[in-house]
N, C-alpha and C positions, 0 to 999 in steps of 0.2 A: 635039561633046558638051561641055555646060558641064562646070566642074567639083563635087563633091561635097565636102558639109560630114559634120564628125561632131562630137559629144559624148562626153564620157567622164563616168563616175559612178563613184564609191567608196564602202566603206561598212567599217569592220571591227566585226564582228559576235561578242559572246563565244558563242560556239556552234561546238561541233564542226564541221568540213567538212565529215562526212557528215551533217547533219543540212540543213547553208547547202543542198545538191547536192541532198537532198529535197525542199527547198523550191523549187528550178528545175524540177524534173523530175517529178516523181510530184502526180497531179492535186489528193486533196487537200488537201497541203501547200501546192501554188501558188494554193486557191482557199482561205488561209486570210490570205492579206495581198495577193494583184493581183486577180483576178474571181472571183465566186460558180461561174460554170459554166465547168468546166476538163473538155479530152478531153486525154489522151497518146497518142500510139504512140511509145512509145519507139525510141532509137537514132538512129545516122544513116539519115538518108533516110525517117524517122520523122516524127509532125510534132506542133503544139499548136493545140490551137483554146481559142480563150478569148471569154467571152459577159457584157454584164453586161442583158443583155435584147435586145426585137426593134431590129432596124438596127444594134446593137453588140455586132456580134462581128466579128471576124477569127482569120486561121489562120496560123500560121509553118511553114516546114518546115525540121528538126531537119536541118544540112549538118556539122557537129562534134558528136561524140557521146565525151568524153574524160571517166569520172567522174572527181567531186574535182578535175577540175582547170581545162576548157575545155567550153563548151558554144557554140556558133553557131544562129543562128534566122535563117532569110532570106524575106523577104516580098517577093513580084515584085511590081511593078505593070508594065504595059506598055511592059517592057523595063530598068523600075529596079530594082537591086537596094536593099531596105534590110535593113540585117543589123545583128543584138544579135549581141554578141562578150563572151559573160558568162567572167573569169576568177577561180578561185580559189585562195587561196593562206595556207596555216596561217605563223601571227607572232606570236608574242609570246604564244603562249597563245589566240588568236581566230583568226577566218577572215578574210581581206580579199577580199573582193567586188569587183572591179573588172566595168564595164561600157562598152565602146566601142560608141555607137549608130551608124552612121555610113550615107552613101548618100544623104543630103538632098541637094539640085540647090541652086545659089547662087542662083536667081532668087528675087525676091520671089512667085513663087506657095506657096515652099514655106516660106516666113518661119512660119508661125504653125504648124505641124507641126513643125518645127523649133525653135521656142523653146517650144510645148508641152509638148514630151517633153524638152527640156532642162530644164524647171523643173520635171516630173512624176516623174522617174524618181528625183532627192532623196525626193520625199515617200514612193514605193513604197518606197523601201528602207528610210526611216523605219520602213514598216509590218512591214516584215520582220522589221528589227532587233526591233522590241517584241515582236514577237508570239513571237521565240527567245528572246528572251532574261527575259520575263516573265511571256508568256501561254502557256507550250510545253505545260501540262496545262488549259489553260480551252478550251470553246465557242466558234465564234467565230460572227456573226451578218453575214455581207457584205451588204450591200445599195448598189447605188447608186440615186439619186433624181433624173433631167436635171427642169429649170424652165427654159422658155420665160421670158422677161426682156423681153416687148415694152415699145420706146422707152426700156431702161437699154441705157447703153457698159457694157462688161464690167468696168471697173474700180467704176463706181458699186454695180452688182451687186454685186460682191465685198466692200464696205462695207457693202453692206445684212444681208447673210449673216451675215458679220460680228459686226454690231451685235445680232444675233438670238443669238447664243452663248451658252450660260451664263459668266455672268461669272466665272467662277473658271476660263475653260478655259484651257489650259498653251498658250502659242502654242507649237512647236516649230519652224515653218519657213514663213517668210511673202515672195513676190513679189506685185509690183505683178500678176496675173493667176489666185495661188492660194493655198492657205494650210491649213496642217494643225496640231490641234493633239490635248492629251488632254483628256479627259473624265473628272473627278475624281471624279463623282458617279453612274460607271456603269461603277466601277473601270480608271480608267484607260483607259476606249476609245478610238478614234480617229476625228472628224472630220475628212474632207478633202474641199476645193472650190474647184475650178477655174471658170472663164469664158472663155468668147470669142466673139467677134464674131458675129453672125445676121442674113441681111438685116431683120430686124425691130425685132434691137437686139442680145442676145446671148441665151445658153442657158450657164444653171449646171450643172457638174456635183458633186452635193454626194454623200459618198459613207461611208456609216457601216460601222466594224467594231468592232463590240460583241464582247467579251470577258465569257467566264463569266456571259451574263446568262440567264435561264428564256427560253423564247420568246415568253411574257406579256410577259415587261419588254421585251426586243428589239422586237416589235411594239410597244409604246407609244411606245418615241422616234423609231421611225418613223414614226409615225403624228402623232407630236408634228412633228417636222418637214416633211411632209407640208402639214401646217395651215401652217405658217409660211411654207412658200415660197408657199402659195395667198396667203397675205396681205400678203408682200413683194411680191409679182408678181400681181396680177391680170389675167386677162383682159380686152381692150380690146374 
């Protein structure tokens, strides 16, 4: 058996513990900064299923069930385990969040799964952090948006996307593969967008959470975005 890789993520959060521990476990706190469509069953031996539309979803089942302080998520595939090792921990007045992803295989088939969610789970906890520490009484609006990218590599994408931003937007956290920022002009929301590789070229995943907007204006910047990946990306 090769051996397994992990990642570790951090995050200290001013926000009570019991509220950080809502935000892991109770559906629609988890579906107001990771996916729109959250199930729970709580506890150990419990599970999550999380959806951000058809062909994406997947399911975890809840192996550590410890509030406030330790939560474990373990997803099988065909004899791997991969396991979230979410811990928490009150300092200094905040909560610190740690997160150990671990169970990725050393082969290069798991390379991009693996450097995915290494560079993905910064941005998620971005969204976390905002959304306690400034959005805790707003609306929020999750939508994710995938674009087909035929004949772009994932990084030219990611320039194109990019370049379609409003110009005033706050970059907060930017890799050569994704990049998240706020949105000044839709009180602070948050844009994020990911790419990678497609036998065709690549596929975006661009992914909005609109904070305190009506559901008129939330449909318009989706709708506004929508148009834009058709016109960065056209069909060949």
């Amino acid at each position: 058996m090769s051996e397994s890789r992990f990642h570790e993520t951090s995050v200290a959060i001013d926000a009570p513990i019991e509220d950080v521990w809502k935000a892991l476990t109770e559906a629609p706190d988890l579906a107001r900064w990771f996916a729109p469509n959250i199930t729970v069953e709580p506890g150990a031996g419990g599970s999550i299923t999380v959806g951000w539309g058809p062909g994406l979803e997947g399911k975890t089942v809840i192996e550590v069930w410890e509030p406030r302080r330790h939560l474990r998520l373990v997803e099988s595939r065909e004899g791997v385990r991969l396991v979230q090792d979410y811990y928490l921990e009150a300092a200094a007045g905040k909560t610190v969040l740690r997160l150990v992803h671990s169970g990725f295989g050393s082969s290069e088939d798991w390379d991009q799964e693996y450097e995915g969610t290494r560079g993905g789970w910064p941005i998620c906890f971005f969204r976390l952090q905002q959304g306690l520490e400034h959005h805790r009484h707003h609306s929020v609006y999750n939508v994710l948006l995938p674009s087909q990218c035929p004949g772009v590599d994932p990084r030219e994408a990611l320039q194109r996307i990019e370049a379609a931003a409003p110009r005033n937007m706050q970059i907060a956290l930017h890799t050569t593969s994704e990049f998240c920022g706020l949105l000044p002009d839709h009180n602070h929301s948050i844009l994020s967008v990911s790419t990678q590789p497609s036998p065709t070229g690549s596929v975006a995943y661009l992914e909005l959470l609109l904070f305190g907007l009506s559901p008129a204006e939330s449909l318009a910047v989706e709708n506004e975005w929508k148009a834009k990946l058709q016109q960065l990306f056209p069909e060949k």
